[in-house]
C-alpha positions as CSV (number, residue, x, y, z in Angstrom):
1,X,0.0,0.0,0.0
2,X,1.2,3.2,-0.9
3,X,0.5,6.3,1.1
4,X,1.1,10.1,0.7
5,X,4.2,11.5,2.8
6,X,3.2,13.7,5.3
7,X,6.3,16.1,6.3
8,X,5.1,17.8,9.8
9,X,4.0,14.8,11.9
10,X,1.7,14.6,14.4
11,X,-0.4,17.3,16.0
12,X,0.3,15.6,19.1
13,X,4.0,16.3,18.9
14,X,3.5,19.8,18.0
15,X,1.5,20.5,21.2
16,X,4.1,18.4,23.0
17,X,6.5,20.6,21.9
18,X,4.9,24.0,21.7
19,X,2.4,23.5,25.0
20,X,-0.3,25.6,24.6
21,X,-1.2,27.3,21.1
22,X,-2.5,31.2,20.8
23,X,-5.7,31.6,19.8
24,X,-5.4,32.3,16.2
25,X,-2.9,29.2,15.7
26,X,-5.3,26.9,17.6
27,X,-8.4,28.2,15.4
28,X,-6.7,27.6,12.3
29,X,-6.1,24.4,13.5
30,X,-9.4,23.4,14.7
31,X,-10.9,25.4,11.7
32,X,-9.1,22.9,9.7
33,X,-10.0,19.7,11.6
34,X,-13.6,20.3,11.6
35,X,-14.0,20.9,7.7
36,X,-12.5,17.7,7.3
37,X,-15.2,15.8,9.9
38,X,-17.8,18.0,8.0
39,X,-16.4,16.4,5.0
40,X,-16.3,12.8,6.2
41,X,-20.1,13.4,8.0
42,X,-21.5,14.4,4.4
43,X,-20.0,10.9,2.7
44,X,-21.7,9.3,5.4
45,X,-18.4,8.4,7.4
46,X,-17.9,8.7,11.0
47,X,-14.2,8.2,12.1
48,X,-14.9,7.3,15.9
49,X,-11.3,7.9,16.9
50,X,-10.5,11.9,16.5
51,X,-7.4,12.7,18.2
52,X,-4.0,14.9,17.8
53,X,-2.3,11.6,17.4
54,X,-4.6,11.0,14.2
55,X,-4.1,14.3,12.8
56,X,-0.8,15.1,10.6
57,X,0.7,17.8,9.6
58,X,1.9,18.6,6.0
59,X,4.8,21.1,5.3
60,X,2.8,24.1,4.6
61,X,1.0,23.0,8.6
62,X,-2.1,21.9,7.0
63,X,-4.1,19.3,8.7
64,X,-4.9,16.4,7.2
65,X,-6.9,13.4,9.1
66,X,-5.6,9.8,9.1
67,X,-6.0,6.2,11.1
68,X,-10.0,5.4,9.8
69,X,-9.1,1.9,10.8
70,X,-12.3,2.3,13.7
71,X,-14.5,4.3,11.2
72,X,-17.7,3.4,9.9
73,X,-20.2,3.8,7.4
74,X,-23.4,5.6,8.7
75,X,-26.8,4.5,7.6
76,X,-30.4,6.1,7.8
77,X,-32.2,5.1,10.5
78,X,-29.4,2.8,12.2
79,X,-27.1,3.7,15.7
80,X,-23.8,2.3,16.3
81,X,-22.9,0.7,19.8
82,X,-19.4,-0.2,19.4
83,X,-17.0,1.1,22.2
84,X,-13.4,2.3,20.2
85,X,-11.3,5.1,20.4
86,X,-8.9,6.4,23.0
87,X,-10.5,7.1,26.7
88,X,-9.3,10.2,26.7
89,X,-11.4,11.6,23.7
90,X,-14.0,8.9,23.8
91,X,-17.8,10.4,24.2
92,X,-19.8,9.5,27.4
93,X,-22.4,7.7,25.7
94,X,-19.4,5.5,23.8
95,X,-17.7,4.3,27.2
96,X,-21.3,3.9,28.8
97,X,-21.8,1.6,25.8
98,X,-24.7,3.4,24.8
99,X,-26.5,3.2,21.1
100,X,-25.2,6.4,19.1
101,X,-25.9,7.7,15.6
102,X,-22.1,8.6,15.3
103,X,-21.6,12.7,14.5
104,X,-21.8,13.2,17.9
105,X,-19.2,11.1,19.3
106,X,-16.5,13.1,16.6
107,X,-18.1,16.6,18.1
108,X,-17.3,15.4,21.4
109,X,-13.5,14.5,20.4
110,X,-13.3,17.2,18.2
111,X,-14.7,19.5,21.8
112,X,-11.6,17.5,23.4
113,X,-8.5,18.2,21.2
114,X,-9.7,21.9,20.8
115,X,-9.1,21.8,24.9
116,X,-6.1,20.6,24.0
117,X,-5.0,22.8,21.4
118,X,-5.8,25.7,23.7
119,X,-4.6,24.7,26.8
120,X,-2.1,22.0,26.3
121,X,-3.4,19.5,28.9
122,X,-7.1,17.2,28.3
123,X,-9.9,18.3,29.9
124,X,-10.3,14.9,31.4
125,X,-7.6,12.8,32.5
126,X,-6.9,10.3,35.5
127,X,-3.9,7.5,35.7
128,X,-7.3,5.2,36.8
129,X,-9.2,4.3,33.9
130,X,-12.5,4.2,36.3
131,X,-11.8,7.2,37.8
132,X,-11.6,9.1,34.1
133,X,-14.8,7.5,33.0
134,X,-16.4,9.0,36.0
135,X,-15.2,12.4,34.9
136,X,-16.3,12.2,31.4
137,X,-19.5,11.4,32.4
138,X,-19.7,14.3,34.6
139,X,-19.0,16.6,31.9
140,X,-17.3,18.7,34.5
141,X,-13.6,20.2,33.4
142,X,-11.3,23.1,34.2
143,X,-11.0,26.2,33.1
144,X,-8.7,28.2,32.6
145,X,-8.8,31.9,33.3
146,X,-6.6,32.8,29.8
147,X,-9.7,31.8,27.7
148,X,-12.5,34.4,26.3
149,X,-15.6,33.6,27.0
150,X,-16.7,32.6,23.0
151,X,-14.2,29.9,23.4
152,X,-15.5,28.4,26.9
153,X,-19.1,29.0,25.5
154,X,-17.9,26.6,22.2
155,X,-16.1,24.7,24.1
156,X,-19.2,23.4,27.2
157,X,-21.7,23.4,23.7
158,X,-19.6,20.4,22.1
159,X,-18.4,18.4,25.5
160,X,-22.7,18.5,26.6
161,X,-23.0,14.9,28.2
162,X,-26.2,14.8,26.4
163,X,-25.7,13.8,22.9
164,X,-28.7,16.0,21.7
165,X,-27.8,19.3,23.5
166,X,-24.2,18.5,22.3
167,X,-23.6,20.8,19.3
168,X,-23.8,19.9,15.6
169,X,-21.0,20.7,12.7
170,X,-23.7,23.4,11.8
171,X,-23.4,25.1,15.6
172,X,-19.5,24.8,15.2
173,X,-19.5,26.8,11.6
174,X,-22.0,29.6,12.7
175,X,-20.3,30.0,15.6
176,X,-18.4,34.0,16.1
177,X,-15.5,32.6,17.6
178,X,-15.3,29.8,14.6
179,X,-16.1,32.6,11.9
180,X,-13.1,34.6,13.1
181,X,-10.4,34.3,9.7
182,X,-12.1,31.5,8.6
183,X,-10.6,30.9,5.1
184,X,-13.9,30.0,2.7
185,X,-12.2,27.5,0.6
186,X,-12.7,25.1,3.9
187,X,-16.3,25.1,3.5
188,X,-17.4,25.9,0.0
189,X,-20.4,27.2,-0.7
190,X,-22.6,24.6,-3.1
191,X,-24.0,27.5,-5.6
192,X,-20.3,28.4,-6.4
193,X,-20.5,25.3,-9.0
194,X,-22.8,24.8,-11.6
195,X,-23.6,20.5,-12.0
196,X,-24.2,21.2,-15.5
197,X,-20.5,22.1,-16.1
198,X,-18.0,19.0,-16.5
199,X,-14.6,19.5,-16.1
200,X,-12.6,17.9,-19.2
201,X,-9.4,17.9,-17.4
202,X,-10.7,16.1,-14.6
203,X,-12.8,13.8,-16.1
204,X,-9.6,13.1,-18.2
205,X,-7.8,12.7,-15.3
206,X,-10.3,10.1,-13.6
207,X,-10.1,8.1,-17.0
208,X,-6.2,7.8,-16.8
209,X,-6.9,6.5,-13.0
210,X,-9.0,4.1,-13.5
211,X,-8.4,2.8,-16.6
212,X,-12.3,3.4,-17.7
213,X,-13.7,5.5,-20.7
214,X,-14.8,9.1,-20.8
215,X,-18.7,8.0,-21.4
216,X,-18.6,5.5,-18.2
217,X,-17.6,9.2,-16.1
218,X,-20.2,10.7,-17.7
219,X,-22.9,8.1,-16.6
220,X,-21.7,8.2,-13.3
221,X,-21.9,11.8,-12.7
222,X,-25.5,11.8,-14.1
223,X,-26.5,8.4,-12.3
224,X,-26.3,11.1,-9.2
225,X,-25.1,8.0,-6.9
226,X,-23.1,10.3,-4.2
227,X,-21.0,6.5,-3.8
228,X,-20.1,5.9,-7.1
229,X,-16.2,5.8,-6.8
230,X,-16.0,7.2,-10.4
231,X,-17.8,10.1,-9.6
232,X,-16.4,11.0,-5.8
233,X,-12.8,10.4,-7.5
234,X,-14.4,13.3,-9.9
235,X,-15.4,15.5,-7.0
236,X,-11.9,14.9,-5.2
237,X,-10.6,15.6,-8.1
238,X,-12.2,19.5,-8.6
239,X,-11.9,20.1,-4.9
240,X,-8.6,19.7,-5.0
241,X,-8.2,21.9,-8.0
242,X,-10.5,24.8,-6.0
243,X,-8.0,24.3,-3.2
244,X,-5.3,24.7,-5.0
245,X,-6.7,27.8,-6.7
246,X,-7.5,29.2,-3.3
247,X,-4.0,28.5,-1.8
248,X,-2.4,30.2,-4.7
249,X,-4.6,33.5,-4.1
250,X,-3.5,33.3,-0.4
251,X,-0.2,33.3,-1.3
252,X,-0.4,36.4,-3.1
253,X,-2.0,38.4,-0.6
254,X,0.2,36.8,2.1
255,X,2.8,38.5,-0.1
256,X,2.0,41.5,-0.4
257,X,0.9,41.7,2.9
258,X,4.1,40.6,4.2
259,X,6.1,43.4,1.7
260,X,6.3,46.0,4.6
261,X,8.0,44.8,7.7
262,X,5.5,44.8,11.2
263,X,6.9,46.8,13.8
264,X,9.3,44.6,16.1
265,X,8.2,44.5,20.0
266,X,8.7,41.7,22.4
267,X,6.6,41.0,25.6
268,X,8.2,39.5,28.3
269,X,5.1,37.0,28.7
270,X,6.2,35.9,25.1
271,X,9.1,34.0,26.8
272,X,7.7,32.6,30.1
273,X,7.0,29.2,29.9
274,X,3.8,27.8,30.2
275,X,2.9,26.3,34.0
276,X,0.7,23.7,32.4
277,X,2.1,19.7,31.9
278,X,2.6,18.8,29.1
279,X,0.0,17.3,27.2
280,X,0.0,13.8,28.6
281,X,-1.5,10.7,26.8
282,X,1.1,9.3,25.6
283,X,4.7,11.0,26.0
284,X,4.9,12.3,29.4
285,X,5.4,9.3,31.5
286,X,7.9,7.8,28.6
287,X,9.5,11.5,29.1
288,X,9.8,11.4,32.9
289,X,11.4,8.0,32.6
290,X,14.4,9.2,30.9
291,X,14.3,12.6,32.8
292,X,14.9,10.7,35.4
293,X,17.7,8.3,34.4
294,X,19.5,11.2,32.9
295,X,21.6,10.7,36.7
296,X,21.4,14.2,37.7
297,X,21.4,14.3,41.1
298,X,19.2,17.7,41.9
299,X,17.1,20.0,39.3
300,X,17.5,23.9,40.2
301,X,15.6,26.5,38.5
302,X,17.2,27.0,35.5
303,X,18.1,23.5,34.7
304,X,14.2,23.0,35.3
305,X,13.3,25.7,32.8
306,X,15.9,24.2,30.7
307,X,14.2,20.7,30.6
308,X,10.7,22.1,29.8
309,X,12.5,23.8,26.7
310,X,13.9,20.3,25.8
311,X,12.6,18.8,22.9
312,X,10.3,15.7,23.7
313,X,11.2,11.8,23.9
314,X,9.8,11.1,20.5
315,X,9.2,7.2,19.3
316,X,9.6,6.0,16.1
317,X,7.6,7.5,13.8
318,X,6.9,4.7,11.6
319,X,6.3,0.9,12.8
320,X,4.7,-2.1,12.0
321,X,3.0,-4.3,14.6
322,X,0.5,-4.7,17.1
323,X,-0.3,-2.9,20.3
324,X,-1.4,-4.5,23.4
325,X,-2.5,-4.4,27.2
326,X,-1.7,-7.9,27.8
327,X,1.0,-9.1,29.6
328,X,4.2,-9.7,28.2
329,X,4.6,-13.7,28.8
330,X,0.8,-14.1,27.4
331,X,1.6,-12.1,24.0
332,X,4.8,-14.1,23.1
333,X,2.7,-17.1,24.4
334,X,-0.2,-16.2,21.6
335,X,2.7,-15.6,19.2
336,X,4.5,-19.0,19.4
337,X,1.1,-20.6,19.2
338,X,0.4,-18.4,15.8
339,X,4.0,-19.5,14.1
340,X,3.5,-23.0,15.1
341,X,0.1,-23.4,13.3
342,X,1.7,-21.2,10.1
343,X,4.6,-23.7,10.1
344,X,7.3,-20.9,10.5
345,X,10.4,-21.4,11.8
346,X,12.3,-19.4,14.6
347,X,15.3,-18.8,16.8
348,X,14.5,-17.5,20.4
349,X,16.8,-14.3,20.9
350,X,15.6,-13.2,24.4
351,X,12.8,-14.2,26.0
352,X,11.0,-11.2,23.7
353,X,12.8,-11.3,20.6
354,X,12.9,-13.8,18.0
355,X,14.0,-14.3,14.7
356,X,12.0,-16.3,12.1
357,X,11.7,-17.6,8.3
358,X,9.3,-18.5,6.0
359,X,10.1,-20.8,2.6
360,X,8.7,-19.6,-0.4
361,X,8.4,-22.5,-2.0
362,X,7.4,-21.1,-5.6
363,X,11.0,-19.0,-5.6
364,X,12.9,-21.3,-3.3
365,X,14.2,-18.8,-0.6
366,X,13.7,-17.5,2.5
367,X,11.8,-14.5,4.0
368,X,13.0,-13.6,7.2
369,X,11.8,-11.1,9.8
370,X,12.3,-10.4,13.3
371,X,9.4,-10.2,16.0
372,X,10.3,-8.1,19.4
373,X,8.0,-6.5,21.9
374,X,8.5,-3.0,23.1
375,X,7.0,-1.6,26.4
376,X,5.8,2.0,24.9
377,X,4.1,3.0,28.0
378,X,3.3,1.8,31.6
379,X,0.1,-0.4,30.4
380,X,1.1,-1.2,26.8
381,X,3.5,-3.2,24.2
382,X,4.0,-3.3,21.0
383,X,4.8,-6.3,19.0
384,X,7.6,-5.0,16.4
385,X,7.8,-6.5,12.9
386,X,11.3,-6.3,11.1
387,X,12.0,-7.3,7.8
388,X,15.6,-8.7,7.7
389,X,18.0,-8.1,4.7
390,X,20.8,-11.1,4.0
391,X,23.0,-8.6,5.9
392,X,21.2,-9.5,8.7
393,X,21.6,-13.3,8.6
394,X,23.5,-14.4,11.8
395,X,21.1,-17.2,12.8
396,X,23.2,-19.5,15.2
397,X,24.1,-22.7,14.2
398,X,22.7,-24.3,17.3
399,X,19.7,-24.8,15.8
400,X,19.7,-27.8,13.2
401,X,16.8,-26.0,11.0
402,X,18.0,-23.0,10.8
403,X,21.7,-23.5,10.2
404,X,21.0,-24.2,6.8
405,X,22.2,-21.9,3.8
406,X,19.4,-19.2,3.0
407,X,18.9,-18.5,-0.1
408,X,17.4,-14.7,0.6
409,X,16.7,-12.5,-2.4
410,X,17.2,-8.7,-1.9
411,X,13.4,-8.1,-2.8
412,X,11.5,-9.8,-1.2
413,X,8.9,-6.5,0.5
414,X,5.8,-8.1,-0.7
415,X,6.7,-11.6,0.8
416,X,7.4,-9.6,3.9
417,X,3.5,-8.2,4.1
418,X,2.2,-11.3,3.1
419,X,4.5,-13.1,6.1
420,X,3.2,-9.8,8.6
421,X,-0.5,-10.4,7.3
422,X,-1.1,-14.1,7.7
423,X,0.9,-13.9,11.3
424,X,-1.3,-10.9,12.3
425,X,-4.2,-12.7,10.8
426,X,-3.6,-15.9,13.3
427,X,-3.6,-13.8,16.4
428,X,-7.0,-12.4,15.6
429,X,-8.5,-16.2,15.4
């Protein structure tokens, strides 16, 4: 599978790393974030797991929304009861296990990470998992004293414990603290575009894609089918042209604008840090650990102010494996039991770390991979998957079935994914 590149990482590690946004950075954000959840709404998708971990950041510090792997498709009529997503951003009604339509649950997360974006901390949070369901479904959160009262109005509106006082995507865009710079490209108006007007270029475009002739792209257009693939690739197509357009006009006015210098002053409130923790799902305990074996015996002042500067323990930022809550003995226990019953083969490492090969009997050779599991926070591991080059062939001879020669091509990526796929696919049984 072959993804787009996104340059500027998470969101999570830019509040990590920045703390608390101003106001107009955070809007543009969250400005951003919601005409993308407008977007998905409108195709009839709900994502069900909204949170700055999920959002990237392109070069130019657009947002863009990923990890739909607990969305779903909406229908008419029908609720959704599934519990998913991360505590901290899950809905009330989710973790209570209640019947939902869907919407609602992405207004409260969305309610969440603007919290987030404007204060750097969650509005809910407690090391007890029982003990942060309770305050979710209390509804009841800080403050702070820094924010306007448009903000905290927006802000109780979307995290409303009940689902139909909760606001709507509607409430969000009419809202004067949403309307503030809000560039119009993010939500389009429908009138600026005749339906009667085909794009050649696009439909041409769409034709090269799929392989399909102009008169099918035609019939799907007029079939008015709002799920015909041919036709929302068309649409994707012109949106991202009106986009672009839109970005391009920026541009020019940001230049021109930008032609005469602003007048330099500096606040000394620019440069004090902020008193609130950093924003703590995932990276702050991970972060204390190594603050704390860094062997420095005492932290004054400055050395603290020094730290809080410090850029963040950051993880990898791409991997391949499986996360769990399980303990460590019964996850290598369920893997063992899923390479016995593919028929792989393996070499014990550690006691979390092992080495194994599959033979491809149509080529002949050997695909070999590595399995290790990783403690990433107090409460969970992940279950690493490596795919091993012939440089990385130092099997022991100690064990009779894997001292033989392998014969390992240099190429051998899809034989890797197929080897990840049918292993990942036994541990679900």
């Amino acid at each position: 599978m072959i993804m787009e590149y996104v340059a500027g990482g998470e969101l999570f590690d830019y509040i990590v790393k920045k703390g608390k946004l101003k106001e107009h950075e955070a809007r543009r954000f969250f400005q951003q974030i919601i005409s993308g959840v407008d977007y998905c709404h409108r195709h009839m998708i709900v994502h069900r797991d909204l949170k700055p971990e999920n959002l990237l950041l392109d070069h130019n510090q657009h947002v863009k929304i990923a990890d739909f792997g607990l969305s779903n498709m909406m229908m008419d009529g029908e609720f959704l009861r599934t519990s998913c997503g991360s505590p901290n951003y899950a809905a009330p009604e989710v973790i209570s296990g209640k019947l939902y339509a869907g919407p609602e649950v992405d207004i409260w997360s969305c309610g969440v990470i603007l919290y987030a974006l404007l204060c750097g901390t969650l509005p809910f949070d407690d090391e007890h998992v029982q003990n942060l369901f309770r305050k979710i479904k209390s509804g009841v959160f800080p403050i702070p004293d820094y924010l306007n009262k448009p903000v905290v109005g927006l802000l109780c509106h979307m995290l409303q414990v009940d689902p139909m006082k909760r606001a709507t995507i509607e409430d969000i865009k009419k809202h004067e603290w949403f309307q503030k710079e809000l560039p119009a490209y993010l939500f389009p108006a429908t009138v600026d575009q005749d339906s009667s007007l085909i794009d050649l270029e696009a439909i041409n475009e769409v034709c090269e894609k799929f392989q399909v002739k102009e008169q099918e792209v035609h019939n799907a257009l007029l079939n008015g089918d709002p799920h015909d693939q041919l036709a929302i690739a068309y649409h994707l197509v012109i949106d991202n042209k009106r986009i672009a357009d839109e970005a391009a006009k920026a541009e020019i006015k940001d230049f021109y604008v930008a032609s005469s210098p602003p007048p330099v002053s500096f606040s000394p409130s620019e440069f004090t840090p902020s008193p609130s923790r950093p924003h703590p799902e995932r990276i702050a305990p991970l972060r204390e650990r190594v603050l704390a074996n860094s062997g420095s015996a005492s932290l004054g002042p400055t050395s603290h102010l020094q730290d809080r500067h410090r850029a963040p323990v950051k993880r990898a930022k791409w991997h391949l494996g499986i996360r769990s809550q399980s303990k460590p003995h019964d996850i290598m226990g369920e893997v063992y039991r899923a390479m016995k019953a593919l028929d792989f083969e393996w070499k014990v490492i550690n006691p979390y770390h092992v080495r194994v090969r599959q033979k491809n009997r149509q080529k002949d050779n050997y695909v070999l991979m590595s399995l290790q599991l990783y403690q990433v926070d107090p409460k969970s591991y992940l279950l690493d998957f490596k795919s091993l080059s012939g440089e990385d062939q130092e099997l022991s001879a100690s064990s009779d079935y894997l001292a033989a020669p392998l014969n390992i091509t240099g190429h051998h990526t899809m034989e890797f994914f197929e080897m990840c796929a049918a292993l990942i696919t036994q541990l679900a049984r």
